[in-house]
Every structure is written in structure tokens, then in C-alpha cells.
N, C-alpha and C positions, 0 to 999 in steps of 0.2 A: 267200428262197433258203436251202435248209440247209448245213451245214458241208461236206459230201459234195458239193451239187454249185459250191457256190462253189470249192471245190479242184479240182475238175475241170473248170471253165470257167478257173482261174487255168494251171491244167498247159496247160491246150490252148489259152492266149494267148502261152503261153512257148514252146510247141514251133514254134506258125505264125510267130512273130516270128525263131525261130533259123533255120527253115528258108527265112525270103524273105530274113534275111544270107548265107544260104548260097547263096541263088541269084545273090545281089549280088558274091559272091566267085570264086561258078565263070566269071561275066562277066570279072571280073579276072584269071582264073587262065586264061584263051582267051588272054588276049593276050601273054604269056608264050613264049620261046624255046622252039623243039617237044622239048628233052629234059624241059625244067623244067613244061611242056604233058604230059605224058605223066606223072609223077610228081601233080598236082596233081590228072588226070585219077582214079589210083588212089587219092588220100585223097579225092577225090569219093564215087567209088562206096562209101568204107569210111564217111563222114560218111551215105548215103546210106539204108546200111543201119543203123547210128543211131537215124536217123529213123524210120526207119520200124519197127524197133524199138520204140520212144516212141512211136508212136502207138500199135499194138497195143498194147502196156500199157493204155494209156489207156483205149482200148477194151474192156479188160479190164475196168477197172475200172469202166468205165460200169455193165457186168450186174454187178461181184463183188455180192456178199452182208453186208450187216452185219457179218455174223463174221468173212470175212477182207477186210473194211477196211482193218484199221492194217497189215499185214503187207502188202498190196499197195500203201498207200501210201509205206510204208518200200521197196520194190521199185521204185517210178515213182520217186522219188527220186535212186534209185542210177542208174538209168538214163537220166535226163536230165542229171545232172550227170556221166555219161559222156558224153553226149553235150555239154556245153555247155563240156568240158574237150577234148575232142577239134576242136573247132570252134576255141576260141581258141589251139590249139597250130597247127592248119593256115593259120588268119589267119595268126598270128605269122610265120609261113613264105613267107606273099606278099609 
């Protein structure tokens, strides 16, 4: 396996592992009082977009090009670790 695609099977082991926490938490975020329900509903939807954010990247990066490699891996980066800061600020919150 090359360097290229061992980072791209490690990114999309971390993106499916965040997103079945986050399915674990929107369970826990149902059972919650309907104002604190309604709040946890809308960092869902913003976790939501995140994701799926992170996955195009990814996806991206599946076809990029040699050439811009390092620059889209320095990009999937910022963007999971957006995503993996926004995640454990909205846990915190449960």
C-alpha cells in the first residue's frame, strides 16, 4: 500500500469512527428537555455539515494529482481537526 493511500484509508477510519460517536450522541442528545432538544438538534445539523464537509475532501483527494498532494493534505487536516474540535466541544455540552 503507498503512502498516499495508507493516509487515505487512515483519514476515512477517523472520519467513520467520529461520525458513528456522533450518531451515539445525537441518541443522547433525543433524550434531553425539548429546549436543550432543540439547541443540540442545531449543533447536529452544524456537526453534520462537518462531516460531510470531510468526506468530500477526502473524496477529493482520492482523484487529486501528485502535484497537489501535500497542499490538499495539509487542507483534509484542517478540516478534520475542525471537525474533531467541534465534535468534542458539543460532547462537552451533553
Amino acid at each position: 500500500m503507498s503512502r498516499r493511500d495508507a493516509y487515505i484509508e487512515t483519514m476515512k477510519t477517523q472520519l467513520d469512527e467520529l461520525n458513528a460517536k456522533m450518531g451515539k450522541l445525537e441518541d443522547k442528545a433525543k433524550e434531553a428537555k425539548k429546549e436543550a432538544r432543540e439547541k443540540y438538534t442545531e449543533e447536529m445539523n452544524k456537526l453534520r455539515q462537518q462531516s460531510k464537509l470531510a468526506v468530500d475532501k477526502l473524496d477529493e483527494m482520492k482523484t487529486s494529482g501528485e502535484d497537489s498532494w501535500d497542499a490538499m493534505t495539509a487542507e483534509m487536516e484542517k478540516v478534520r481537526d475542525a471537525f474533531i474540535h467541534s465534535f468534542s466541544y458539543f460532547k462537552s455540552q451533553i
